[in-house]
NUVEX-21368 format. One record per residue (C-alpha): residue in three letters; chain; x, y, z. Coordinates in nm, 4 decimals. Layout:
   resn   chain          u          v          w
    ALA       A          X          Y          Z
...
END
This chain:
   resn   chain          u          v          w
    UNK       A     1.1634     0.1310     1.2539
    UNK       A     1.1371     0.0870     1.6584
    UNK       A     0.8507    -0.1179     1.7380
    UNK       A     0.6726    -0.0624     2.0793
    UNK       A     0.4370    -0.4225     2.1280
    UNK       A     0.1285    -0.3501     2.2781
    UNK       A    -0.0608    -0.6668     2.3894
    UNK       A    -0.4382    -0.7042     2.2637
    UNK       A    -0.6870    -0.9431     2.3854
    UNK       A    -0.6974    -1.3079     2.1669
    UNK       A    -0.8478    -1.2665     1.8574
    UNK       A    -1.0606    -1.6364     1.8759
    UNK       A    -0.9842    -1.9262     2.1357
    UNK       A    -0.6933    -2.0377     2.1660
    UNK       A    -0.5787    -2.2646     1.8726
    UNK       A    -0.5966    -1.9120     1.6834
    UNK       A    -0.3485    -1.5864     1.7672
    UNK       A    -0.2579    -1.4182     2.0182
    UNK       A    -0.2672    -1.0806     1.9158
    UNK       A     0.0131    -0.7579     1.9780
    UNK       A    -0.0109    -0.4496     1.8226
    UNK       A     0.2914    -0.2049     1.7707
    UNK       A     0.3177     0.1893     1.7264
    UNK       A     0.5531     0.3694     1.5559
    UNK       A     0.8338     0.5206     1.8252
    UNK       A     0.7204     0.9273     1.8746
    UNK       A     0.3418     0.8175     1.8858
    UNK       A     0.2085     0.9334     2.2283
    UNK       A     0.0210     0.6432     2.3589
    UNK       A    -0.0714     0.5453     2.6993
    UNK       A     0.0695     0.1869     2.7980
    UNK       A    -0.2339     0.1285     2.9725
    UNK       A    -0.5693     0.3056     3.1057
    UNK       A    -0.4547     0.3272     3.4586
    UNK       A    -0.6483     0.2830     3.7874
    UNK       A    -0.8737     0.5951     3.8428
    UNK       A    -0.8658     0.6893     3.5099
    UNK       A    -1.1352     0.9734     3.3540
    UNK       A    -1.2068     0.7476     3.0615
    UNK       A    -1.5105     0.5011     3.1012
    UNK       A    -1.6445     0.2326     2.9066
    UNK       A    -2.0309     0.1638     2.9458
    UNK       A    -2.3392     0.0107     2.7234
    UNK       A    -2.0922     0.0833     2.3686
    UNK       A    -2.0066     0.4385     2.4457
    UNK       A    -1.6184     0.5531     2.5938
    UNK       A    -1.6766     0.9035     2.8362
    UNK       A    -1.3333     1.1013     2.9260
    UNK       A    -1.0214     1.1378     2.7521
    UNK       A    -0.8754     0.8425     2.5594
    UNK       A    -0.5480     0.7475     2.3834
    UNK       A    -0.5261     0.5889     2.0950
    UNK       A    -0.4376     0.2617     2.2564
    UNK       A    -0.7076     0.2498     2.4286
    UNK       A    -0.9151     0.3225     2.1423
    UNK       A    -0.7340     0.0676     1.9144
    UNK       A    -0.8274    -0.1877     2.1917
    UNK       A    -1.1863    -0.0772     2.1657
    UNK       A    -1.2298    -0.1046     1.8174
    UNK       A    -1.0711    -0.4541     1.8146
    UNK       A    -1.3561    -0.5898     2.0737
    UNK       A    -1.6357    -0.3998     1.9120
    UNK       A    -1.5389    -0.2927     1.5504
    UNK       A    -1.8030    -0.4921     1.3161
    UNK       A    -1.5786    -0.5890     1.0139
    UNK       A    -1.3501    -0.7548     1.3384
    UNK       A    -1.6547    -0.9325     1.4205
    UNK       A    -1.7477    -1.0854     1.1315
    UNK       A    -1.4382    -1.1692     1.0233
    UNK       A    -1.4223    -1.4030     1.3506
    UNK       A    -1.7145    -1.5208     1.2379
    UNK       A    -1.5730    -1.6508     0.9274
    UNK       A    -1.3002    -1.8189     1.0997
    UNK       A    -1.5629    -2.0009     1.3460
    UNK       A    -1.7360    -2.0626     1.0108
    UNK       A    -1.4633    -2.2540     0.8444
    UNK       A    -1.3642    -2.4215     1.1454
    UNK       A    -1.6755    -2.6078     1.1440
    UNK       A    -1.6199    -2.6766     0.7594
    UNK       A    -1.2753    -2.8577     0.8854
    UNK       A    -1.4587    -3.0532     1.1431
    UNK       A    -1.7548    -3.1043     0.8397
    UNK       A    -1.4746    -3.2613     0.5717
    UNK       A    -1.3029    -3.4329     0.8997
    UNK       A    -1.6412    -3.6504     0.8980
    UNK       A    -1.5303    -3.7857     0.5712
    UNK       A    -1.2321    -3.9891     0.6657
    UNK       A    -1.4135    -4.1351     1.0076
    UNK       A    -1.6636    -4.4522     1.0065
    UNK       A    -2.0094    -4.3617     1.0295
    UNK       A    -2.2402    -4.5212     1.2551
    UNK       A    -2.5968    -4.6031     1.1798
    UNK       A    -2.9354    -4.7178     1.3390
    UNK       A    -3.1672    -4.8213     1.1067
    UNK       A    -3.5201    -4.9645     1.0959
    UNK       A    -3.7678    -5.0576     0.9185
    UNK       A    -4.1675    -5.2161     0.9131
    UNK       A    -4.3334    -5.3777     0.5983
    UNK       A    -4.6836    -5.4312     0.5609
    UNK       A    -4.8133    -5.6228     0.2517
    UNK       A    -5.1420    -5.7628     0.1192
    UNK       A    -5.1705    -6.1262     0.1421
    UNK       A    -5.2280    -6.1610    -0.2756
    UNK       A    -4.9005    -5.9587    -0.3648
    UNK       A    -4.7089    -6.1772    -0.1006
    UNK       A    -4.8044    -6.5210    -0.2838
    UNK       A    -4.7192    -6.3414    -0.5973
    UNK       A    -4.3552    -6.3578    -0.4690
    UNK       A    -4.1536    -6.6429    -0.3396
    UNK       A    -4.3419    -6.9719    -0.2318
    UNK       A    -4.1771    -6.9738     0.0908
    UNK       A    -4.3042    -6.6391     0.1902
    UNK       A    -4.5794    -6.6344     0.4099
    UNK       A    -4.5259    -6.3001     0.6223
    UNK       A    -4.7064    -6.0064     0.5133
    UNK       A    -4.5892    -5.8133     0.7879
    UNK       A    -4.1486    -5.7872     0.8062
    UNK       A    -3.8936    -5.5464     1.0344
    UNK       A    -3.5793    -5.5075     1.0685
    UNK       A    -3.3462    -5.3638     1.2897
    UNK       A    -2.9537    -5.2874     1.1907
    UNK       A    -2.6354    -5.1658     1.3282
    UNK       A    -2.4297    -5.0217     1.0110
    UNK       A    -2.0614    -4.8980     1.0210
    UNK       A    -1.9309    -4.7384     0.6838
    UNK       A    -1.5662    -4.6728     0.6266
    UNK       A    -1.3819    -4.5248     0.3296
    UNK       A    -1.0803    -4.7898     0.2681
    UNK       A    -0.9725    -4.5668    -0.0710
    UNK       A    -1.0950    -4.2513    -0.2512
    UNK       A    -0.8030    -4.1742    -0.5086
    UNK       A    -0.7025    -3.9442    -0.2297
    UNK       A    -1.0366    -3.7040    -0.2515
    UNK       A    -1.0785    -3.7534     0.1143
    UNK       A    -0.7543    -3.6278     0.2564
    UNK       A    -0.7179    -3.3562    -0.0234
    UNK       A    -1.0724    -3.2097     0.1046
    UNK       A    -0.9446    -3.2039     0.4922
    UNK       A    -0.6323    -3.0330     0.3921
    UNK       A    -0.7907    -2.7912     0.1621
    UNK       A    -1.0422    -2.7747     0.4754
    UNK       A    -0.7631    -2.6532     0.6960
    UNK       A    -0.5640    -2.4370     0.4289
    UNK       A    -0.9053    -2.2176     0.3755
    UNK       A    -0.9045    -2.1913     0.8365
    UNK       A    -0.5787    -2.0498     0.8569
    UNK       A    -0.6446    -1.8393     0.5236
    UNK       A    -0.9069    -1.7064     0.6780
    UNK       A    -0.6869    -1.6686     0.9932
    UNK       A    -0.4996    -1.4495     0.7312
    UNK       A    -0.7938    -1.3015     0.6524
    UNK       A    -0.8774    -1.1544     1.0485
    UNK       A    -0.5104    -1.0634     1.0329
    UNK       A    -0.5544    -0.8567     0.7723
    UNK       A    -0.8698    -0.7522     0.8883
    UNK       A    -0.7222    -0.6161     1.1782
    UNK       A    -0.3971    -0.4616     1.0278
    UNK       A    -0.7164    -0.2276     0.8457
    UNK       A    -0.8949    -0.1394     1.1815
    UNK       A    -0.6080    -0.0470     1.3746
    UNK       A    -0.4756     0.1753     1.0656
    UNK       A    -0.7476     0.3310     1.0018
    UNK       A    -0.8500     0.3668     1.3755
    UNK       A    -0.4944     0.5565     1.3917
    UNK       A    -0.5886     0.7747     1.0517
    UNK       A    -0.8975     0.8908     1.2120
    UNK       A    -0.7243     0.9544     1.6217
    UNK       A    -0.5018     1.1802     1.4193
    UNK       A    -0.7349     1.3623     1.2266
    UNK       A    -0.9439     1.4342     1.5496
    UNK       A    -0.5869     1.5744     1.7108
    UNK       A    -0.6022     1.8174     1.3840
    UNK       A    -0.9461     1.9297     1.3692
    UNK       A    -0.9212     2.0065     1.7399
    UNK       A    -0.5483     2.2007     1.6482
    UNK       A    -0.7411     2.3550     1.4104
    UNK       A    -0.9613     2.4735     1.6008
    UNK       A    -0.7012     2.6330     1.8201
    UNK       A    -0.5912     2.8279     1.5090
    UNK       A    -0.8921     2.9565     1.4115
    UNK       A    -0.9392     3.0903     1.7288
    UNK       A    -0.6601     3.2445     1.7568
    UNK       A    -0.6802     3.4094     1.3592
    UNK       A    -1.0529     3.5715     1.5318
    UNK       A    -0.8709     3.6726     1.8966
    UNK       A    -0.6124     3.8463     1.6248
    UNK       A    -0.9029     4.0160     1.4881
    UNK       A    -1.0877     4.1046     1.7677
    UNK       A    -0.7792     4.3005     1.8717
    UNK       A    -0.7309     4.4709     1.5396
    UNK       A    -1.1153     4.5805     1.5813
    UNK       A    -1.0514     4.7349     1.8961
    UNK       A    -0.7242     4.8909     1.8259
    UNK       A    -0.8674     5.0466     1.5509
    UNK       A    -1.1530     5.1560     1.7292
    UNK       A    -0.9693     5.3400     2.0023
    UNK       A    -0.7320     5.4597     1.7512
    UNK       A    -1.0641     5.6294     1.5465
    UNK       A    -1.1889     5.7590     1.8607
    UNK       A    -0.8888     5.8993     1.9173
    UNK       A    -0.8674     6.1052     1.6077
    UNK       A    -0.5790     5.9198     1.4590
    UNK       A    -0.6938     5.7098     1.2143
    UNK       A    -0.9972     5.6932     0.9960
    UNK       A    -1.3801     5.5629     0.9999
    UNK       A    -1.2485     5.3452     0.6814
    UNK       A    -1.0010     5.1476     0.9700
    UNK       A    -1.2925     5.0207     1.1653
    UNK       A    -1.5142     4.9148     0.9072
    UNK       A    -1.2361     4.7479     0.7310
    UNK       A    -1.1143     4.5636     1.0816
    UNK       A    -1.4727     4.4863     1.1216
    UNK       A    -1.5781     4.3267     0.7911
    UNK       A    -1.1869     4.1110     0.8454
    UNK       A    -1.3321     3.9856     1.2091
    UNK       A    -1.6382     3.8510     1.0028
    UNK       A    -1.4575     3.6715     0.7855
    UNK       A    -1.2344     3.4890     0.9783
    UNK       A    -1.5394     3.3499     1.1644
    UNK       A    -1.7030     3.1281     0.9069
    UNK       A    -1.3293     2.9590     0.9366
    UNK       A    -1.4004     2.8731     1.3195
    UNK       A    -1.7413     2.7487     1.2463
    UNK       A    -1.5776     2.4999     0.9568
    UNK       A    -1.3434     2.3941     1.1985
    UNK       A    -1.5558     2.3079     1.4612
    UNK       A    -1.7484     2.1374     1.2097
    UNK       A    -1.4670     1.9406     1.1004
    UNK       A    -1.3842     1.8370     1.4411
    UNK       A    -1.7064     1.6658     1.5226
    UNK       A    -1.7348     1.4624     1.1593
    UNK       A    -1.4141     1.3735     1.2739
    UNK       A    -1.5306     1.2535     1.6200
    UNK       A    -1.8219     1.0574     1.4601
    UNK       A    -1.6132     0.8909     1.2238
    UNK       A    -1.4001     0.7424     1.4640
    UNK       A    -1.6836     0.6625     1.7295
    UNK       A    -1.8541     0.4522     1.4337
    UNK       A    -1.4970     0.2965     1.3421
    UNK       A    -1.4700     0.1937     1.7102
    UNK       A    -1.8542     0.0483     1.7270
    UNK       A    -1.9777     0.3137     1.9771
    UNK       A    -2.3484     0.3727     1.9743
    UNK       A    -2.4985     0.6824     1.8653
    UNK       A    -2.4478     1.0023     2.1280
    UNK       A    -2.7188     1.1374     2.3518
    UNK       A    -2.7494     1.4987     2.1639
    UNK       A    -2.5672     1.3932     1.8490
    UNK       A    -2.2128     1.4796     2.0392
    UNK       A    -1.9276     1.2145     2.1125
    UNK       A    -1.8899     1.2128     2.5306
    UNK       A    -1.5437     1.1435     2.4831
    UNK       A    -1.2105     1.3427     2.3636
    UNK       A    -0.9253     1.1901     2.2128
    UNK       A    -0.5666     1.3062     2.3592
    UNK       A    -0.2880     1.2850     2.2607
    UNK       A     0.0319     1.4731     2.0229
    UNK       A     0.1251     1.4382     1.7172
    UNK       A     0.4932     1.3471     1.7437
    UNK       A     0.7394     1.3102     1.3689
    UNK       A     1.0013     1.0780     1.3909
    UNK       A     1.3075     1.0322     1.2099
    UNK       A     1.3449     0.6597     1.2358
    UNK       A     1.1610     0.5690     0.9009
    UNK       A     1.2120     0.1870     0.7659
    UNK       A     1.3888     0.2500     0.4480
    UNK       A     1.2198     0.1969     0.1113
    UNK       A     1.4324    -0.1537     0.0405
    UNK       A     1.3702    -0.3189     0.3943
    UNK       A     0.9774    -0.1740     0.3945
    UNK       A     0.9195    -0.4000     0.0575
    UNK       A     1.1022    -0.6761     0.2204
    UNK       A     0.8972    -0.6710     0.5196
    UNK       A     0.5883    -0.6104     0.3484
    UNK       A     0.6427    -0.9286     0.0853
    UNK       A     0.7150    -1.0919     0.4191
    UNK       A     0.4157    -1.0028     0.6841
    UNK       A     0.1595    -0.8604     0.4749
    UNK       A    -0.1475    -1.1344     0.6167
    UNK       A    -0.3273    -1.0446     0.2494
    UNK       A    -0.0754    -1.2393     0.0804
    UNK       A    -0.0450    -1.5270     0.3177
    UNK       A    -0.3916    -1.5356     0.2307
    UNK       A    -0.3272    -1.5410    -0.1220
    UNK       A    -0.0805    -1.7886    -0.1079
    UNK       A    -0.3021    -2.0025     0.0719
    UNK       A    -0.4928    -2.0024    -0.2103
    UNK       A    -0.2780    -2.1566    -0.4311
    UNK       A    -0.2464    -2.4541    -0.1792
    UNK       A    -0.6363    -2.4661    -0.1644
    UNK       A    -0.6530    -2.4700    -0.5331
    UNK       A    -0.3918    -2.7181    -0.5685
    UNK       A    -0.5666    -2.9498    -0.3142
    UNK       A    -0.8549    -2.9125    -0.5524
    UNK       A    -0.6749    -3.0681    -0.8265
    UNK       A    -0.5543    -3.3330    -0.6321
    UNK       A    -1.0182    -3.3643    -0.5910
    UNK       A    -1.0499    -3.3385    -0.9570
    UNK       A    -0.7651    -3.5882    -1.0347
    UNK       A    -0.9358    -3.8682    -0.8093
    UNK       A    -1.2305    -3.8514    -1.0677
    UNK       A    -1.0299    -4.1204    -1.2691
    UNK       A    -0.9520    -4.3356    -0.9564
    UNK       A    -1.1577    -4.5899    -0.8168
    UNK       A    -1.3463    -4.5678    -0.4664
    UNK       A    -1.3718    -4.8426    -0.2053
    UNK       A    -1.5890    -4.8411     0.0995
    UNK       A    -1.6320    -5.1673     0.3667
    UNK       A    -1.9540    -5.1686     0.5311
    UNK       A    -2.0354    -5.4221     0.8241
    UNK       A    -2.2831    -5.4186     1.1325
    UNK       A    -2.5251    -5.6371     1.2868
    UNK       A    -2.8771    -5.7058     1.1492
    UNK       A    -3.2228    -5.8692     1.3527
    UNK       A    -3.5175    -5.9192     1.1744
    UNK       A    -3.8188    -6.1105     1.1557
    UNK       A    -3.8633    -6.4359     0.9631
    UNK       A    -4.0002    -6.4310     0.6005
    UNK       A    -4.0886    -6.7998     0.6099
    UNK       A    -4.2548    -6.7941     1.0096
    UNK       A    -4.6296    -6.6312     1.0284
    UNK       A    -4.5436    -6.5828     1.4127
    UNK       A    -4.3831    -6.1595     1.3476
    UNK       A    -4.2297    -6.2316     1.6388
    UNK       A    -3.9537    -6.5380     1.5010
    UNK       A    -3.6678    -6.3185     1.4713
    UNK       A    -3.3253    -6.4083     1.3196
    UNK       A    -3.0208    -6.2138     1.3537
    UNK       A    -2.6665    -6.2061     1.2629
    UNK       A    -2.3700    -6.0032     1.1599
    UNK       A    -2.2635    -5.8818     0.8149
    UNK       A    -1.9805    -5.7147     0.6122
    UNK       A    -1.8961    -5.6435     0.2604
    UNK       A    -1.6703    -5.4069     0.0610
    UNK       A    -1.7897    -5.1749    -0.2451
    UNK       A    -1.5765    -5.0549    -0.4961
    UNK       A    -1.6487    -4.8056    -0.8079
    UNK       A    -1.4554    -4.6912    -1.0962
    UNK       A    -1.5898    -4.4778    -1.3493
    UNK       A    -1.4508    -4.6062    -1.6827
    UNK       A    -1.6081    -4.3442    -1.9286
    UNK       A    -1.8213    -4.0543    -1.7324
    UNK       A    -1.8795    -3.8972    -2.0708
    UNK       A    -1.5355    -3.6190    -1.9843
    UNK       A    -1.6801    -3.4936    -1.6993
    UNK       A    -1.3703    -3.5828    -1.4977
    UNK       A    -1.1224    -3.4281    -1.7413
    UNK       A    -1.3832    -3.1130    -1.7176
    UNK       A    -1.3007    -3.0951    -1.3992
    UNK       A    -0.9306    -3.1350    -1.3908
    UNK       A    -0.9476    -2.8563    -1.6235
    UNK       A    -1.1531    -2.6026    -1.4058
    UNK       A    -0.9173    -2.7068    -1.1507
    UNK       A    -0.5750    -2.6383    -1.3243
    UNK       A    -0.7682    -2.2838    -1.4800
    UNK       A    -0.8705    -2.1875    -1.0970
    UNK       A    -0.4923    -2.2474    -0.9938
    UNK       A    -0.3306    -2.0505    -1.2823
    UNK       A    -0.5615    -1.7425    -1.1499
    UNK       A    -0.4702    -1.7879    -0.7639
    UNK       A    -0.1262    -1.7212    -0.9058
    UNK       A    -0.1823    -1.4647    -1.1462
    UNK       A    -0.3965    -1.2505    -0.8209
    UNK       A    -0.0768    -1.3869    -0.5969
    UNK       A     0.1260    -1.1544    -0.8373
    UNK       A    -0.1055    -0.8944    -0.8777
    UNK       A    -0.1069    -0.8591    -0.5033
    UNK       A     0.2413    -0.8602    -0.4392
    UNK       A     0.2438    -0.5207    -0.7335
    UNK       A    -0.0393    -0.3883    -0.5266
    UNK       A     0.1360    -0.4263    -0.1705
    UNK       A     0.4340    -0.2654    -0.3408
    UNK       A     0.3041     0.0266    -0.4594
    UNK       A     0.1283     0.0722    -0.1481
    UNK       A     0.4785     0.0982     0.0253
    UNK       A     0.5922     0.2928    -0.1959
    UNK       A     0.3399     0.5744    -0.2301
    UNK       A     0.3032     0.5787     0.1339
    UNK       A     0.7129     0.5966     0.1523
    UNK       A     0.6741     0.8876    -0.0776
    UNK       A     0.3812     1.0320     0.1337
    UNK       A     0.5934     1.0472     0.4365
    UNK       A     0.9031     1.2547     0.2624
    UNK       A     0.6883     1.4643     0.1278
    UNK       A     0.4588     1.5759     0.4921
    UNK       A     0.8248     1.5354     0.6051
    UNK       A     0.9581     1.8016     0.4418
    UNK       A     0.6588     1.9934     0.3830
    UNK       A     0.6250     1.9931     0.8097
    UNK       A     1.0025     2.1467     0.7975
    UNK       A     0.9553     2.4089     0.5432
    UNK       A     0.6225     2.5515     0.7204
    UNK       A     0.7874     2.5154     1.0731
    UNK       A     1.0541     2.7954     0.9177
    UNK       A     0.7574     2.9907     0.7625
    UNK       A     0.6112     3.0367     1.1311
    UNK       A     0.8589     3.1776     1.2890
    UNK       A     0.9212     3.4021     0.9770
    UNK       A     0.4960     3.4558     0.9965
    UNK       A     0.5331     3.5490     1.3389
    UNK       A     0.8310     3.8022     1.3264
    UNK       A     0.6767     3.9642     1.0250
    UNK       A     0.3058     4.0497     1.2242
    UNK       A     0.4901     4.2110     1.5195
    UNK       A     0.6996     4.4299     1.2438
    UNK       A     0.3717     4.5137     1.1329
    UNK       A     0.2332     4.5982     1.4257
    UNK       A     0.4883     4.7778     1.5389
    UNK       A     0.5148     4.9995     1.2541
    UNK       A     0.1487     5.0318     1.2749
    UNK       A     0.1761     5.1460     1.6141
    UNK       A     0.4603     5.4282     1.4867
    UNK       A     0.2409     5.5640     1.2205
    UNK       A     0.4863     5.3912     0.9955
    UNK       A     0.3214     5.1078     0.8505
    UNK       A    -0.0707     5.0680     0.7629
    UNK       A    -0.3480     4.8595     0.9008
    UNK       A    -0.3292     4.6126     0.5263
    UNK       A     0.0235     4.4981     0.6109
    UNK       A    -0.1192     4.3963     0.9637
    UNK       A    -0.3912     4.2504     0.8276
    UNK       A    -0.1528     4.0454     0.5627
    UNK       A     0.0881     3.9733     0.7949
    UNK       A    -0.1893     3.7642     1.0317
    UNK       A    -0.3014     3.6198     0.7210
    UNK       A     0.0140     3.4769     0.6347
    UNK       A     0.0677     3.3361     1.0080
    UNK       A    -0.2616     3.1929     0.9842
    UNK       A    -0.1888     3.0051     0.6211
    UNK       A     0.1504     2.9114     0.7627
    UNK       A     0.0202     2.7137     1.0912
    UNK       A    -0.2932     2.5576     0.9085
    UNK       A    -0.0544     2.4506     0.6558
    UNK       A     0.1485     2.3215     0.9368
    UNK       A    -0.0506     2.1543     1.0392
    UNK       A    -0.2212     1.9949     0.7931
    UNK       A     0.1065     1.8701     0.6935
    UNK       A     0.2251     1.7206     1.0227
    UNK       A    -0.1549     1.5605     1.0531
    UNK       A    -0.0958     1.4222     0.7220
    UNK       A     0.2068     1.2586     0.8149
    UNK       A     0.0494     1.0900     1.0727
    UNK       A    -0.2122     0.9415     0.8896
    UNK       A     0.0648     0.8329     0.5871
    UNK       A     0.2419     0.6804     0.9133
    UNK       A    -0.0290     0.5026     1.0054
    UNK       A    -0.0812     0.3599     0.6212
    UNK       A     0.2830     0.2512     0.6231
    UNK       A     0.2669     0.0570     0.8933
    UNK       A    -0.0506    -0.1157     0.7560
    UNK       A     0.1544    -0.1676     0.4245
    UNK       A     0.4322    -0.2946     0.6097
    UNK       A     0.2258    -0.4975     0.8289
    UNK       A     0.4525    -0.3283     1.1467
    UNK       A     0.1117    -0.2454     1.3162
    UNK       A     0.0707    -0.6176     1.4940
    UNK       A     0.3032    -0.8626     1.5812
    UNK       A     0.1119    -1.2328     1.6055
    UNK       A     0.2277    -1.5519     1.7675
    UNK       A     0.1187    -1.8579     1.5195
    UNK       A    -0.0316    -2.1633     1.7296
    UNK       A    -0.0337    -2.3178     1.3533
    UNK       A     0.2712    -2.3996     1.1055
    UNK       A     0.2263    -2.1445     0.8041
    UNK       A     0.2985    -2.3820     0.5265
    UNK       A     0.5103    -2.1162     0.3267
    UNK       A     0.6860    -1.9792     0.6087
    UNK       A     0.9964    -2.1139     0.4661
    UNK       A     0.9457    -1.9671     0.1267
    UNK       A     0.9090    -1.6128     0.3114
    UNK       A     1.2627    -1.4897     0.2839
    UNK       A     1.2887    -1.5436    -0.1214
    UNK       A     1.1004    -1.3402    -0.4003
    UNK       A     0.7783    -1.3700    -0.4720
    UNK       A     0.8446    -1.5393    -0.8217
    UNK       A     1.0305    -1.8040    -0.6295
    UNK       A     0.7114    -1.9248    -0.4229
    UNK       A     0.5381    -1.9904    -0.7322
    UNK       A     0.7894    -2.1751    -0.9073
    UNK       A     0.8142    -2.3929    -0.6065
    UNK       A     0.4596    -2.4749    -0.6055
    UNK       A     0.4827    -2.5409    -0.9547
    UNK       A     0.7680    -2.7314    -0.9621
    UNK       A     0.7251    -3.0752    -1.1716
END
């Protein structure tokens, strides 16, 4: 499959990706809005004519599941920076003031004779040894960032698929339309060909009123259309994040054609490429690192924990009754902790742990099924509008050829007015059918891509961990992970 890159802006600043979305060779897309161009952007609403790239583009500044989705990744990121906190000294300022009744101070030492103390410290804490809890939490810390990365990947495969889905379905609806105009233009001549023809003394009353009552039913199919083709606009306006139209109308018109192409990814290399680039299962894979990094927490339960602690310390004298006398000084001392029995709590833990990594693999491999069969049916979806686009393209021309027989032998007094009428029938069927098909394509088209992940091409500023594993089989991934 030919992949035109089209450049997007940066999905987050820039230790995240850069962004480039690809469509499928035969799509008709603008490369850019060009200077002088009818299409507008202003206060969330697009006025003019506007291709889908520039629509795509739109969506992926304003499109709300985009947005919060970068919102989780800013979200995270401060998580990292949170669990970063762990393995840096802290620095404290601490004071204090004591006041205490003269009888309760001779109740203590003899030497006491301050009721009133303070103290002022400097305190650094550092963690010499945690069983390796600390560094586990930053690197599950940054394994959840760039699974959520992932996530705004994925995120945005979705938007720009279905933003393509719904560009197409306008182009229908609007061909549509065209159609059922045309089916009431065919009708509007049959009326008045029959009329003149009844005037005329050649045909009779029963012509007209039949002509007429086929003119008012063709209508209703106009309306429906027209319908159709504003649901359609609305649909896409709220995918792209526009605000709501002054008189309920979209002020702008997607253009564009709906193109079929031959150069389909075959089923074999679409799997590949999907085990390969879908961003749902980097995500998912991440996982399994995040849950094994949670183990590694667990585990340190039966290890012990040191911290040092040292600073500098003024305070008054206990033994002066001037508040004033200070002393001062520097201290240090190390703390250590090991839990001996904590009741199983630990091994509780461990347990939850190893349970919650077991699942991240069994959803790995229920994702990879999932991604699969999404391939697949959408594979299937494309040979079908494929062939279905052929067939009807035949049944046109044969729709077309067959109405002017009609008419023609209508015209000669050989034929009757119900073979016209079936004959425009039968075009009509054939061209909504058409085209139904062909818009169908384009929105299976559209899914493929997403399931192939061949809608965006990304440029990592960040080493995927499994990017090696990539090229083998699913199965292979986990038994690496797993391996003793």
């Amino acid at each position: 499959m030919k992949i035109r890159p089209l450049v997007f802006l940066p999905l987050l600043f820039g230790s995240f990706a850069a962004v480039q979305s690809g469509a499928v060779a035969g799509d008709v897309i603008s490369p850019a809005r060009k200077q002088g161009s009818s299409a507008t952007q202003r206060r969330g609403q697009l006025t003019g004519d506007v291709a889908l790239l520039e629509a795509v583009n739109v969506a992926l500044r304003q499109n709300p599941e985009v947005l919060k989705a970068l919102r989780e990744v800013e979200r995270v990121h401060g998580q990292v920076i949170e669990l970063r906190a762990q393995a840096l000294p802290h620095l404290a300022l601490t004071t204090g003031f004591d006041h205490v009744e003269p009888p309760l101070v001779s109740q203590g030492a003899a030497f006491f004779s301050q009721n009133n103390t303070w103290r002022i410290a400097l305190e650094v804490k550092q963690v010499l040894y945690s069983g390796g809890q600390v560094a586990a939490s930053i690197q599950a810390a940054q394994l959840r960032r760039d699974a959520a990365v992932f996530t705004v990947r994925d995120v945005v495969d979705r938007v720009v698929g279905l933003v393509r889905q719904e560009f197409y379905q306008v182009l229908a609806t609007r061909a549509l339309i065209g159609v059922a105009e045309e089916s009431v233009e065919l009708a509007s001549q049959q009326l008045n060909d029959a009329r003149n023809r009844f005037e005329a003394g050649t045909v009779p009353r029963f012509n007209v009123l039949r002509a007429e009552v086929e003119l008012a039913s063709v209508k209703p199919n106009l309306i429906r259309a027209k319908n159709d083709h504003l649901i359609a606009q609305l649909q896409i306006a709220k995918t792209l994040g526009l605000d709501a139209a002054p008189g309920g109308k979209p002020t702008f018109q997607c253009v564009g054609e709906m193109r079929i192409t031959d150069d389909l990814m075959g089923l074999a290399d679409a799997l590949g490429a999907a085990r390969a680039r879908r961003a749902s299962l980097k995500a998912q894979r991440q996982q399994i690192l995040i849950e094994k990094e949670q183990m590694v927490i667990a585990l340190a339960g039966f290890k012990p924990r040191i911290d040092a602690r040292g600073g500098y310390e003024i305070m008054n004298k206990r033994t002066s009754r001037d508040i004033d006398d200070a002393v001062n000084g520097y201290f240090l001392g190390v703390t250590g902790s090991w839990k001996i029995f904590d009741g199983f709590e630990t091994k509780g833990q461990v347990s939850q742990a190893k349970a919650r990594m077991e699942s991240a693999v069994i959803a790995y491999d229920d994702a990879v099924q999932t991604v699969e069969l999404e391939v697949q049916r959408a594979h299937a979806d494309l040979r079908q509008f494929r062939e279905t686009i052929e067939s009807q393209q035949k049944n046109v021309q044969q729709a077309l050829e067959a109405l002017r027989l009609s008419q023609e032998r209508l015209s000669a007094g050989a034929g009757t007015q119900l073979e016209v009428l079936d004959a425009r029938v039968a075009l009509t069927r054939a061209r909504t059918t058409e085209l139904q098909a062909r818009a169908d394509y384009m929105r299976s088209l559209a899914e493929f891509d997403r399931a192939t992940a061949a809608n965006t091409v990304y440029t990592d500023s960040f080493k995927d961990p499994l990017s090696i594993l990539e090229k083998r089989a699913p199965r292979a991934v986990l038994d690496e992970l797993f391996r003793p």
